[in-house]
KEFI-761437 format. One record per residue: residue in one letter; y, x, z of N, C-alpha, C, O, CB in turn. Coordinates in steps of 0.2 Angstrom, whole numbers, plus 5000, padded with zeros to 4 digits. Atoms other than C-alpha are relative to their C-alpha. Glycine has a CB too. Layout:
% residues N
AYXZYXZYXZYXZYXZ ...
END
This chain:
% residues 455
X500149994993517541775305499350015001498949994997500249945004 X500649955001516041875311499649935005499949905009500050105003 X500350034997514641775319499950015008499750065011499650004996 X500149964993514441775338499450025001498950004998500149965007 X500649944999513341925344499249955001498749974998500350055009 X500650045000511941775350499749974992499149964991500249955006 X500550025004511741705334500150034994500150004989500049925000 X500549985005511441845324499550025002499150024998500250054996 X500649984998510241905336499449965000498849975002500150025006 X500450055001509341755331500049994995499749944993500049955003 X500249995010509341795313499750054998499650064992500550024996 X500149935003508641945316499650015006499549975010500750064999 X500650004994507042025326500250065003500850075002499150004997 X499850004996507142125338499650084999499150084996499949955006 X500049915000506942345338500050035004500550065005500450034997 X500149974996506342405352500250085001500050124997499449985000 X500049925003506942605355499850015005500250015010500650034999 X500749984996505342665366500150085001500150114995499249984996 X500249924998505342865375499550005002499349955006500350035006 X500650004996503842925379499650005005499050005006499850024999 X500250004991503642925396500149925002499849905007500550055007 X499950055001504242755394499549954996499649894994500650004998 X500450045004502942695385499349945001499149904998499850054996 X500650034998501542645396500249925002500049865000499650045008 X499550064995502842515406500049964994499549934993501050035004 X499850015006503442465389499349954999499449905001500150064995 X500750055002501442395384500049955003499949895001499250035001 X499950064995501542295400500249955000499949895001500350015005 X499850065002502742195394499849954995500049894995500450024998 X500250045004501842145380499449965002499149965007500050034996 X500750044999500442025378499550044997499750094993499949924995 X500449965000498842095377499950044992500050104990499449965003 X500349975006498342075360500850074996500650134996499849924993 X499449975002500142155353500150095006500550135005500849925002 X499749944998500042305365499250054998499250114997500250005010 X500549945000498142345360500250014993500250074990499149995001 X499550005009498942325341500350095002499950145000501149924998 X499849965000499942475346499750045003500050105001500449985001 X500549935000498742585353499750014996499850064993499650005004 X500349965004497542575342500650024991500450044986499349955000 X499749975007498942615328500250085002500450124998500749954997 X500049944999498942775337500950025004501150075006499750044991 X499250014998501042725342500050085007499550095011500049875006 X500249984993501342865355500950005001501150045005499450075000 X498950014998503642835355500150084999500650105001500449995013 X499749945005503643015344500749984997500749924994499450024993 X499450035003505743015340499749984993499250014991500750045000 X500050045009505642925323499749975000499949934996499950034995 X500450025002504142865325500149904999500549875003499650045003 X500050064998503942665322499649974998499349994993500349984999 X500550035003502642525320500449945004501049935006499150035003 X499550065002502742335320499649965006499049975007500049974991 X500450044993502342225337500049914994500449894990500950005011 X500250045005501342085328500249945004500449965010499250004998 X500050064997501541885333499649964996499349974991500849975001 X500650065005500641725329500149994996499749994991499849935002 X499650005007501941695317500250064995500650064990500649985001 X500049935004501741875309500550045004500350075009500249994991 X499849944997503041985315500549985007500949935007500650044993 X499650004995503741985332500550045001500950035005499750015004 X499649964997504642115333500050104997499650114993499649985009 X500249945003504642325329500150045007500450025012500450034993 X499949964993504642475342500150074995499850094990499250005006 X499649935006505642655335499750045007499550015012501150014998 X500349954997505042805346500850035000501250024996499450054997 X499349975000506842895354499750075005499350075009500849935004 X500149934996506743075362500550005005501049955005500050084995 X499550014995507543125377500550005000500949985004500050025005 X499150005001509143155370500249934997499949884996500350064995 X499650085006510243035361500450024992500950014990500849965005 X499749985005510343085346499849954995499349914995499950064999 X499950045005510842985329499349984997499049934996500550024995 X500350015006509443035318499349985004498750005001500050074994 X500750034998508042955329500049944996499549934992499849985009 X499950065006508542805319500150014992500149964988500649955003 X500049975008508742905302499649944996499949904992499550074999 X500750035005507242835294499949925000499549884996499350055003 X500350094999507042655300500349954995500049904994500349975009 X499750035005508242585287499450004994499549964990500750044999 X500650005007506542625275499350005001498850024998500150064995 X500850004995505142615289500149945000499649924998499850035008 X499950085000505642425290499949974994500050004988500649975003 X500050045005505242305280500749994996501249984999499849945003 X499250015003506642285264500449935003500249885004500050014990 X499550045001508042185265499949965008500449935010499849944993 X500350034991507342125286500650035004500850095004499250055004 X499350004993508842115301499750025006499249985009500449925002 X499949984993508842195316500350005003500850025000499950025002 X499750004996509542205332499850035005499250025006500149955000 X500449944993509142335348499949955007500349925010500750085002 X500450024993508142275362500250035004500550085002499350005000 X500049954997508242335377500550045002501150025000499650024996 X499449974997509342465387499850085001500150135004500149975008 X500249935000508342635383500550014992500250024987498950015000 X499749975006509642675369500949995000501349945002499649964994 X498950014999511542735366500049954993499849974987500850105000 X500050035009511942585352500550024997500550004992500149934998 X499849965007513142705344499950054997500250064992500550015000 X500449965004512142835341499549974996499349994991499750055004 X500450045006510942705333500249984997499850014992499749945001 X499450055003512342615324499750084996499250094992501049965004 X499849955005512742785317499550034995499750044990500250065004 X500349995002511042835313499749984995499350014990499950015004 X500450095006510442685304500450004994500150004988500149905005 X499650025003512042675295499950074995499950064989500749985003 X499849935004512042875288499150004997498950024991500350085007 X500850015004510042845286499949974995499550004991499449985003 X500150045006510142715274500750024995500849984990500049915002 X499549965006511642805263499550034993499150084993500450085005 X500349965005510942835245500550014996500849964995499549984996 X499750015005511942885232499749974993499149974992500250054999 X500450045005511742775216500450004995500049984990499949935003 X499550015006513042775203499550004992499549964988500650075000 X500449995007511742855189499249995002498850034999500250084995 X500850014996510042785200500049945000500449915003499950035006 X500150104999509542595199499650015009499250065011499149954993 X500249994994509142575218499149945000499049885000500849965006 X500950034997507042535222500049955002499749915000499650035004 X500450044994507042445236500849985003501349995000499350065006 X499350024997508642395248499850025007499250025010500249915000 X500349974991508642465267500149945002500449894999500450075006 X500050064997508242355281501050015003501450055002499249995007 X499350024997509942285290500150005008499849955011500149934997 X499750004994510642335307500349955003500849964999500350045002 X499550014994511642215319500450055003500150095006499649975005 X499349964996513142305325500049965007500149905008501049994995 X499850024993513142285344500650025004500950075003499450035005 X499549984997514442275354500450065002500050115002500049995004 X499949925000515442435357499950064997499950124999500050015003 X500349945004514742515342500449994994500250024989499149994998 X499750005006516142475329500250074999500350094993500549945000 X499749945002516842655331499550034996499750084992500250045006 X500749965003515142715324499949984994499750024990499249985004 X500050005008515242615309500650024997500550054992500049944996 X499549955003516942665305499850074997499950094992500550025004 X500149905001516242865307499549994994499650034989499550045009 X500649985003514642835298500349974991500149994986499349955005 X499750025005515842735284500350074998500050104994500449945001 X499849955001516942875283499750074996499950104992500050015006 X500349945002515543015280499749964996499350014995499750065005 X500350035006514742895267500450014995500250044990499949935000 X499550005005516342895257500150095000500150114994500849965003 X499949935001516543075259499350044996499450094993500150045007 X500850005004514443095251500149984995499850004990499449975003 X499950035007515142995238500150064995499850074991500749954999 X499549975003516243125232499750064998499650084993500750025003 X500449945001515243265235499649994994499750034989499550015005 X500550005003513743195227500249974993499849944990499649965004 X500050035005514643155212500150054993500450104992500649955002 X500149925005514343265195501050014999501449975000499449994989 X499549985003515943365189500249954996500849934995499950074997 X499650065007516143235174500249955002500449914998499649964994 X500050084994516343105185500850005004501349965004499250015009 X499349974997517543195196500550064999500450125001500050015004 X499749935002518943305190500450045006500150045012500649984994 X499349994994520643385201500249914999500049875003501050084997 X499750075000521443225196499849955003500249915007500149984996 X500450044995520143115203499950005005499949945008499650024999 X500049994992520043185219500850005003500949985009499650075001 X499350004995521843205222500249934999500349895004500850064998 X500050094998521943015217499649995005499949975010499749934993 X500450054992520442965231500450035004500749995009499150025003 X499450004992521643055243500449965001500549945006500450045001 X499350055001523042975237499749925001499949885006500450024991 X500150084998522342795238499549995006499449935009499749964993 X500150014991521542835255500750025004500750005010499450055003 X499350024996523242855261500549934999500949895002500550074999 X499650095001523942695252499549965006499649925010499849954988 X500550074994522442595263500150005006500049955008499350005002 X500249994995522742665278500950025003501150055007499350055000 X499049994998525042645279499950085000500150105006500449955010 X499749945003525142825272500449994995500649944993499650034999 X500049995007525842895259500050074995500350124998500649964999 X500149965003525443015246500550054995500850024991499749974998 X499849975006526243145235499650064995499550124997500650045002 X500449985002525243215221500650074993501050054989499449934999 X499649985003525943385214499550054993499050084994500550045006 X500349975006525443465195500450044997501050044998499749964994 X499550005007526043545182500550075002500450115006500749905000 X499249954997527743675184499950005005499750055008500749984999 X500049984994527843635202499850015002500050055006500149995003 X500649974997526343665205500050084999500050115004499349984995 X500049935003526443845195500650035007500650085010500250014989 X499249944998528243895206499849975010499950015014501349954996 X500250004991527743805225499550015001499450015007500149955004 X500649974999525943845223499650044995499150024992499749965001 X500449965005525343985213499650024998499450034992500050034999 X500649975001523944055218499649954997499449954992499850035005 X500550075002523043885217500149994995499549994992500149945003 X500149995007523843865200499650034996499450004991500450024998 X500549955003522944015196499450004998499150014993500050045002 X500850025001521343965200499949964994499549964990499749975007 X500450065007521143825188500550004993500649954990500049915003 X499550005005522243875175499650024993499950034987500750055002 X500650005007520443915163500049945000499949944994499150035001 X500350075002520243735163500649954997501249944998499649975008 X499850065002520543595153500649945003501149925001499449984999 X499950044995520843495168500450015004500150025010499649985002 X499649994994522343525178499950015006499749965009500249975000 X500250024993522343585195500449945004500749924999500050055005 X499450044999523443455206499850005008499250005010500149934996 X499949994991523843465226500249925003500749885002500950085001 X499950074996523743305235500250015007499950055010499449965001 X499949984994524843305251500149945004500749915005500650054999 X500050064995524443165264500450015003500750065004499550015004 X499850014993525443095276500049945006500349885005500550024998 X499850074998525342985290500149995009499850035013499449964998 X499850024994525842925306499849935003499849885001500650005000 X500350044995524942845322500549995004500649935005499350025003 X499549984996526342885333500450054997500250104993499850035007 X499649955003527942965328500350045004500850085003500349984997 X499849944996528143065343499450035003499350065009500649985006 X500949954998526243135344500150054994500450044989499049954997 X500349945003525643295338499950034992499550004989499449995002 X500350035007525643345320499450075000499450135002500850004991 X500449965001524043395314499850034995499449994992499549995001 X500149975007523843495297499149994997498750015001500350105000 X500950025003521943455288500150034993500350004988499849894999 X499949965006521943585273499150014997498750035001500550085001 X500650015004520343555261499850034992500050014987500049934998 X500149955005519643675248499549944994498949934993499450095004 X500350055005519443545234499750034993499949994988500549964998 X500149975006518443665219499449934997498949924999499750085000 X500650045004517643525208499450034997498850014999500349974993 X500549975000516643625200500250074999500750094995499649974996 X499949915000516543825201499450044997498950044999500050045008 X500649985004515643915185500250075005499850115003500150014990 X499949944996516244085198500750044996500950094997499250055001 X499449965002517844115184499450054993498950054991500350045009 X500349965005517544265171499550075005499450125002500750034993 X500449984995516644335186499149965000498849965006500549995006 X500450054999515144215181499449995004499050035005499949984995 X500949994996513744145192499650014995499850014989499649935004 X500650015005512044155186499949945003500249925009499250054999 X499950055001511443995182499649965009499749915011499649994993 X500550054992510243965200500749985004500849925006499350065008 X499650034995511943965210500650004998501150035000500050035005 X499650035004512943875198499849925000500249874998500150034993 X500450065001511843735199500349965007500549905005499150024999 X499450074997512743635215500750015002501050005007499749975009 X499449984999514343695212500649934999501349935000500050044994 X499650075000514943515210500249985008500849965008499549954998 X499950004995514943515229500550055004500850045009499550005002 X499449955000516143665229500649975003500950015007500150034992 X499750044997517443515235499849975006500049925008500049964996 X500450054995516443485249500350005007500249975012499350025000 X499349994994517843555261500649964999501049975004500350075001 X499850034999519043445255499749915003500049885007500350014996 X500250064997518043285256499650015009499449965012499349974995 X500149994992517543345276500849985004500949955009499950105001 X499550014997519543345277500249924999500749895003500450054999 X499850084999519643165271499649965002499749905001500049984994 X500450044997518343095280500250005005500449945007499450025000 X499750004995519143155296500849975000501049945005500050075002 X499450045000520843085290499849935001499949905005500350024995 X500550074998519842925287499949975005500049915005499549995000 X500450034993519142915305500649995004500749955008499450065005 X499450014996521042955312500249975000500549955004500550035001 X499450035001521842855304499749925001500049885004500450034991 X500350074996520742685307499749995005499449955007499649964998 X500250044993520542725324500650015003500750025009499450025005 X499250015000522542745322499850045008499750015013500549915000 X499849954995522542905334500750025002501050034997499750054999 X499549995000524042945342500250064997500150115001500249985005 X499949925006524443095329500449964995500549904994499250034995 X499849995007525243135314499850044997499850104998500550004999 X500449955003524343195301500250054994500450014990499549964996 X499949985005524743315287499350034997499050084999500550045000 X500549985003523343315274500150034992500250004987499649945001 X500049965007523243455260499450014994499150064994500350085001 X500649985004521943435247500250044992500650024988499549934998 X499749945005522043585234499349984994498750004996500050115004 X500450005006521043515217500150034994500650034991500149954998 X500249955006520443635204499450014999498950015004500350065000 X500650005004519143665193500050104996500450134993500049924993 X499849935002518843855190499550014996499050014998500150065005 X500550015005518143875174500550064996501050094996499849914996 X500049955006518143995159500549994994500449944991499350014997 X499650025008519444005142500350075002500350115007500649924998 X499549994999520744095139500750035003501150075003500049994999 X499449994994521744085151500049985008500449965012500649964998 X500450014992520644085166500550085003500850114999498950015001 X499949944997521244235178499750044999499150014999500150005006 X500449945000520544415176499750045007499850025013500450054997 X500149954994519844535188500550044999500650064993499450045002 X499649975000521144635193500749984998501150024999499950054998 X499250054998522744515190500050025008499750035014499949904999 X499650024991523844505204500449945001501049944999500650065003 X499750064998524444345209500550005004500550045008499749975003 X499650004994525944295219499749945001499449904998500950014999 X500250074996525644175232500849975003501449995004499350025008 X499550064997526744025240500450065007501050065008499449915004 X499649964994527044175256500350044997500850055000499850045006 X499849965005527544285242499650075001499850124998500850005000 X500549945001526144415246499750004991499649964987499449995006 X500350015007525444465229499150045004499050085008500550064992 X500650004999523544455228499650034995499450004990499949945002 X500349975008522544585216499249965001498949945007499850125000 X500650025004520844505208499650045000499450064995500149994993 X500749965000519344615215499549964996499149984992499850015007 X500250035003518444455211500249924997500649895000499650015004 X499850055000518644285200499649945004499749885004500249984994 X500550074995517244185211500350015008500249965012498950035000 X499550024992518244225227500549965000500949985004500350055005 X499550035001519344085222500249965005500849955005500149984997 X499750044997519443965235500450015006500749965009499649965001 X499749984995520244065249500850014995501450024997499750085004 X499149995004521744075232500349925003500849915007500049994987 X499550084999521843885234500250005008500849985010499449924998 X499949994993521743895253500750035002501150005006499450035003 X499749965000522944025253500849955002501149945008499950044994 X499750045001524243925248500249935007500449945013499749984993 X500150044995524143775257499850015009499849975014499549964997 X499949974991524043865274500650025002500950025007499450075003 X499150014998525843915271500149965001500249945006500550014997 X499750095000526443755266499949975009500449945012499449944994 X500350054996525443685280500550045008500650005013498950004999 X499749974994526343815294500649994998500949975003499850075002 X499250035000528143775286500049955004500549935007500249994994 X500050114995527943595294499950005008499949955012499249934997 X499949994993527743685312499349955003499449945009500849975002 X500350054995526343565318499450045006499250105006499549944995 X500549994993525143575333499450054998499150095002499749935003 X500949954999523643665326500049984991500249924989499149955007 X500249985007523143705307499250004999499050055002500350064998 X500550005000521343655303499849994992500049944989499949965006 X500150005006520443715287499349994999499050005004500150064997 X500949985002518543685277500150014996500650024992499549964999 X500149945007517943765264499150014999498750025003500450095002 X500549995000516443785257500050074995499950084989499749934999 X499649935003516943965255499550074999499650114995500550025006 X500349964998515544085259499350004998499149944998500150005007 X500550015000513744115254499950055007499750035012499550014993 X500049944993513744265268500049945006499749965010500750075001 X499950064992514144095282499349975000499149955005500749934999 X500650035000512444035276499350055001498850045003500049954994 X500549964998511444195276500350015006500950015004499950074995 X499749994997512144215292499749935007499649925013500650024996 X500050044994512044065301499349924995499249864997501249995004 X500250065003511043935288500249934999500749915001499749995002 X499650035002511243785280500149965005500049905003499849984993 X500050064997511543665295500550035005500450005010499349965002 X499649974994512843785307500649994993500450024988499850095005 X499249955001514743795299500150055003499650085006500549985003 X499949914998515343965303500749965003500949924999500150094993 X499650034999516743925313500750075003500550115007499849945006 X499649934999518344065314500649955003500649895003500350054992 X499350044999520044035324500350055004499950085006499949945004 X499549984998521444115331500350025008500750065011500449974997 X499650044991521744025348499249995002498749974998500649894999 X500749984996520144045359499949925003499449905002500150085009 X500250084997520543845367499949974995499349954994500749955004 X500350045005520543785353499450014997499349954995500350004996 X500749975005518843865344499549955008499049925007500050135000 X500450034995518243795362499949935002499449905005500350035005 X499950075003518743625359499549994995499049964996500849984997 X500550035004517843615343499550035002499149994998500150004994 X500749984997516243715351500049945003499749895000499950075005 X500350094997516243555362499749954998499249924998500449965003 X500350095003516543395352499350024997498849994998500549954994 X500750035002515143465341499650035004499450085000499950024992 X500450024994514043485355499949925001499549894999500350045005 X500150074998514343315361500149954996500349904999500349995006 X500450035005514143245345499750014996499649974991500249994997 X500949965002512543335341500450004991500249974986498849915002 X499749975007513743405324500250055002500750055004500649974997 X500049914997513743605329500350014996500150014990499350065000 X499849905006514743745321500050045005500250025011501050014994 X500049954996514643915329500750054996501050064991499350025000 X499249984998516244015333499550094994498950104995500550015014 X500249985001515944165322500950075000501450054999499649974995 X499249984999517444325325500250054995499950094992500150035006 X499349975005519044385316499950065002500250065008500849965000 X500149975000518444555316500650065000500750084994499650004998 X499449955003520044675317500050054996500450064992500450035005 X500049955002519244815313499749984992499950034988499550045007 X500150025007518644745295500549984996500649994990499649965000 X499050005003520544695291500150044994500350024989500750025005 X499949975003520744845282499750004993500150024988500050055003 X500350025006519344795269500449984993500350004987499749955003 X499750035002520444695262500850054993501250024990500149955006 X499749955000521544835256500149994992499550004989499750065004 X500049945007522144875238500750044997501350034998499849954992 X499549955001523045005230500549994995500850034993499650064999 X499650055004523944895218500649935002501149915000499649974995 X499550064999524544745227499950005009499750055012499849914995 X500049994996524644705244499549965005499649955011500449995001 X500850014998522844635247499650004994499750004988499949945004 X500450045005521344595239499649955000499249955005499650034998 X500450054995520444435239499350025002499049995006499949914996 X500949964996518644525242500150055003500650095001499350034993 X500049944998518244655252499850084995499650094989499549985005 X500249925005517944845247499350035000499150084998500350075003 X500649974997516144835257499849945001500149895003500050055006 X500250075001514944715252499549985006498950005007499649994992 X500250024991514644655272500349975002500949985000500050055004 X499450054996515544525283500349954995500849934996500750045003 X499850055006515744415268500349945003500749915000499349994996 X499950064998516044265278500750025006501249975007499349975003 X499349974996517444355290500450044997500950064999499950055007 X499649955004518044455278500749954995501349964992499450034995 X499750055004518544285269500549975006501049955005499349954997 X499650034996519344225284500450045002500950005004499849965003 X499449964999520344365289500450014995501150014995499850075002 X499350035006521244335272500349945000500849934996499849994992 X499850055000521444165276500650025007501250015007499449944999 X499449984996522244235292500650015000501149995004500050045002 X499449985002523644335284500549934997501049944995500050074994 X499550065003524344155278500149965005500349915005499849944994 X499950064995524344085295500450065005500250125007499249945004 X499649964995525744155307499850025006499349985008500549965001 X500249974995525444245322499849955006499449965010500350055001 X500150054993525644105336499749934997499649885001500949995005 X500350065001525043975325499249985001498850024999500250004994 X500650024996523443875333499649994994499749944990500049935004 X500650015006522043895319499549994999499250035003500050034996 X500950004999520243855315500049994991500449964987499549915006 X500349995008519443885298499249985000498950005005500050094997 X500650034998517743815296499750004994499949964989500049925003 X500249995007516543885282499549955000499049955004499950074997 X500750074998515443735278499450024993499550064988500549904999 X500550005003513843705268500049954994499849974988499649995004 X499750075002514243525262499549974998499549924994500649994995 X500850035003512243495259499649985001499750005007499650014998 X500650014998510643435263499750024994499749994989499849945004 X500449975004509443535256499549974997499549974990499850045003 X500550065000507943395258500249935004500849945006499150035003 X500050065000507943225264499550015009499050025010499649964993 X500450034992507743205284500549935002501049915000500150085008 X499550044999508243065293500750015003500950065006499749965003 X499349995001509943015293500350054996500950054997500350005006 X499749965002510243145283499850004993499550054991500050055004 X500249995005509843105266500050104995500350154998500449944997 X499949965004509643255251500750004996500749964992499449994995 X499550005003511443285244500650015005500650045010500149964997 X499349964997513343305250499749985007499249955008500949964999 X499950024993513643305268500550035001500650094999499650015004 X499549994997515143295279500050045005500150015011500249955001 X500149974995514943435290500550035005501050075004499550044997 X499549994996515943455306500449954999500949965002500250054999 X499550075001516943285301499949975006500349945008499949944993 X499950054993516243205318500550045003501050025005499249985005 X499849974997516543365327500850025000501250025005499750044999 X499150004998518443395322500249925001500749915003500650024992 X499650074997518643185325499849995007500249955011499849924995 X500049994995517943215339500550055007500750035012499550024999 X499549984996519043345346500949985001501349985005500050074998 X499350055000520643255339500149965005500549965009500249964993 X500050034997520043115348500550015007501049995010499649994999 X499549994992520143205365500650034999500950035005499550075006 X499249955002521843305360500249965001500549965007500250044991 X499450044999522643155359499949955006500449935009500249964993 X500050004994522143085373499249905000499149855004501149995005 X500450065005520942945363500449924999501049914999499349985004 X499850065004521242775357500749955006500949905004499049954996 
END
C-alpha cells in the first residue's frame, strides 16, 4: 500500500515549476537571502532551466523554469539537474502534473543492459491524477527497450515472444505463427526473411476491454535488423538498422496504454518479425512474390521490404472487418528527407480519421503530419511481369509511393492511417534521451482514447 500523498511529500523537498513572468512574484515569496541566491545565480525561469533554493539546513527546496506552454520536456532534464538519488514533489499550481510526471519519467529513461549506470536520477513523487502519465511514460520506456536493443539480443522470435507475453499480462491472448503456415497464410513476409538464419514469425494480439466496442487493428513493421537484402546498404545506413522494428514497438506501446487503461475497445495487434539478411536463399531482385491478397509482387528492390511484411498483415488485418486499420513503419528514408527526424509522415484513406490523429498529436505535443496518397503517382508502381512492384519506376515520392502500395492491401471503404516513423533520437535532449523512440504512440493512444469515448 502506497504511502499517503502528505507523507511522501515530507520525504521529499519541494520543486518549484517557475514561468518567467512569474518569476519576480515567485522571489517575494521567498526569504531574502534565498531569493538574492537566485539572482545572483543568474536564475531567470528559462524552460529547463534549474537552480537550488538554499536553507539554513542546506537545501530547501529547487526551482525548474516552465515556458508558456505545457509541455513534458520542460522537466526532461531535471531527473540529472538534481541531486542523485534526491525526492521530489511539485510545489505550487504553475504546472500540469501530468505533463511533469511524463516528462521526468521519459527524461530519466537510460538504456543499460551492456552500460553500468554512473549515477542514479533524482526521484519524482507521482501527484494525484498523474497516474495515467506513468502508465504512458512506462509504456514508451518498454518500447525504447526493444528498440534500443542490438540485433543479438533480439531476434523475430524475441520480439513476437515480448508481444506475446504483453498480451499474457494484460488478460489477452497470443498466437504466434512460423514455419509452413507462415510460408501459405503469409508469404510475402515469409519471403522477406527467408535469407536468415532466424525465422521470421507473426505475432497476432488479441484483446478485449469491451466486447461490444470497436475492433481496432494495430499492424507493426517488426525488421530486427535490415542489411537492405542482396540489394545491400552501405555500411553508414546499416549502422541503426537495429531500430528497423521500431514500428512494431510504437504498435506495442500503444497496445500497452489501451490495454491498462482497459479502453473500451478491442484490439487486434499484428507484429510481422523478420530479419532480412543475405544467404542463399534471401529473395532476388526481380522475384515475384505472391501475397496473402493473392496479388503477385515483382522484386524491383530487396531493401523495400517492409511494405512485403506490412503487406500481408493489412489483409489479414481487413478480413476481421474492424473499425479502422492503423499501421507503423519505419519504412521510408524519403519521410525523413521530407519532413525530418521528429514529424512521422502520416498517410490515410479517411480524411476524419487522418484529422483525429492530426489532433491528439497536437494536444499531446506528439506531431505527425498528414502527407498525400497521390493518385496520380499510383501508376509508378507498375510492372510489366507481375501485378506491381514494391518500388517505384521514378526515384521521387519515395515515402507516398511506399504507401500507395500499402494501399492496394487495404480495401476501398476501409478506415486507414499508415504512419512512417523515425523510431530515434538522434542526440540527447530532454526527455528525450539518444536512441529508440516511440513516436506517435501518445498520439494514436491519444485518439483511441477520444474514439472510445475515454476511460
Amino acid at each position: 500500500m502506497a504511502a499517503p500523498q502528505s507523507a511522501q511529500n515530507a520525504a521529499s523537498a519541494p520543486l518549484h515549476a517557475i514561468s518567467a513572468p512569474d518569476l519576480t512574484q515567485f522571489l517575494q515569496t521567498l526569504g531574502a537571502p534565498a531569493a538574492a541566491f537566485l539572482r545572483a545565480c543568474g536564475f531567470s525561469a528559462r524552460a529547463g532551466e534549474v537552480a537550488f533554493i538554499p536553507g539554513t539546513n542546506g537545501l530547501d527546496g529547487a526551482v525548474i523554469g516552465v515556458g508558456a506552454d505545457t509541455s513534458p520536456w520542460h522537466f526532461g532534464a531535471a531527473p540529472w539537474a538534481l541531486p542523485e538519488g534526491s525526492k521530489w514533489h511539485l510545489a505550487g499550481d504553475n504546472v500540469d502534473p501530468a505533463q511533469a510526471v511524463l516528462g521526468w519519467h521519459l527524461g530519466a529513461y537510460r538504456w543499460l543492459r551492456h552500460k553500468q549506470q554512473e549515477r542514479a536520477p533524482a526521484e519524482l513523487v507521482t501527484p494525484p491524477g498523474a497516474e495515467l502519465a506513468v502508465m504512458i511514460a512506462e509504456a514508451i520506456c518498454a518500447a525504447r527497450d526493444l528498440i534500443n536493443a542490438p540485433a543479438a539480443d533480439l531476434g523475430p522470435q524475441g520480439l513476437a515472444e515480448a508481444a506475446a507475453a504483453l498480451a499474457g499480462r494484460h488478460g489477452g491472448n497470443a498466437e504466434i505463427i512460423t514455419g509452413q503456415a507462415l510460408e501459405v497464410g503469409f508469404p510475402s513476409m515469409a519471403a522477406v526473411g527467408a535469407g536468415s538464419p532466424r525465422a521470421p514469425h507473426l505475432a497476432i494480439l488479441r484483446w478485449t476491454g469491451d466486447a461490444q466496442g470497436p475492433l481496432i487493428a494495430l499492424c507493426g513493421k517488426g525488421v530486427c535488423f535490415d542489411t537492405g537484402g542482396l540489394d545491400l546498404k552501405p555500411s553508414a545506413a546499416m549502422l541503426r538498422m537495429k531500430k528497423d522494428m521500431g514500428g512494431a514497438a510504437v504498435m506495442l506501446a500503444v497496445a500497452e496504454m489501451v490495454m491498462r487503461a482497459k479502453l473500451p475497445l478491442r484490439l487486434l495487434v499484428l507484429i510481422g518479425a523478420v530479419e532480412n539478411a543475405i544467404s542463399g536463399t534471401a529473395m532476388r531482385p526481380m522475384d515475384v512474390l505472391r501475397t496473402r491478397k493473392g496479388l503477385r509482387v515483382e522484386i524491383g528492390n530487396t531493401d523495400a521490404e517492409g511494405r512485403l511484411v506490412l503487406c500481408d498483415l493489412l489483409q489479414f488485418a481487413a478480413e476481421q472487418n474492424p473499425a479502422m486499420i492503423l499501421d507503423a513503419a519505419t519504412l521510408t528514408g524519403a519521410a525523413r528527407v521530407a519532413l525530418g527526424p521528429d514529424l512521422p509522415a502520416l498517410f490515410s484513406n479517411d480524411d476524419a480519421l487522418a484529422e483525429r490523429l492530426l489532433n491528439a498529436g497536437v494536444a499531446v505535443q506528439d506531431p505527425v503530419w498528414r502527407l498525400p496518397l497521390h493518385d496520380g503517382y499510383d501508376s509508378w508502381l507498375a510492372s510489366p511481369f507481375a501485378d506491381l512492384s514494391n518500388v517505384a519506376t521514378k526515384p521521387m515520392a519515395g515515402a507516398v509511393t511506399a504507401a500507395l502500395f500499402l494501399r492496394r492491401f487495404v480495401p476501398q471503404n476501409q478506415p486507414w492511417a499508415h504512419l512512417d516513423v523515425y523510431a530515434w533520437n538522434d542526440t540527447t535532449r530532454p526527455g528525450r534521451p539518444e536512441g529508440g523512440e516511440a513516436q506517435a504512440a501518445r498520439a494514436i493512444f491519444k485518439m483511441l482514447h477520444d474514439f472510445s469515448g475515454g476511460m
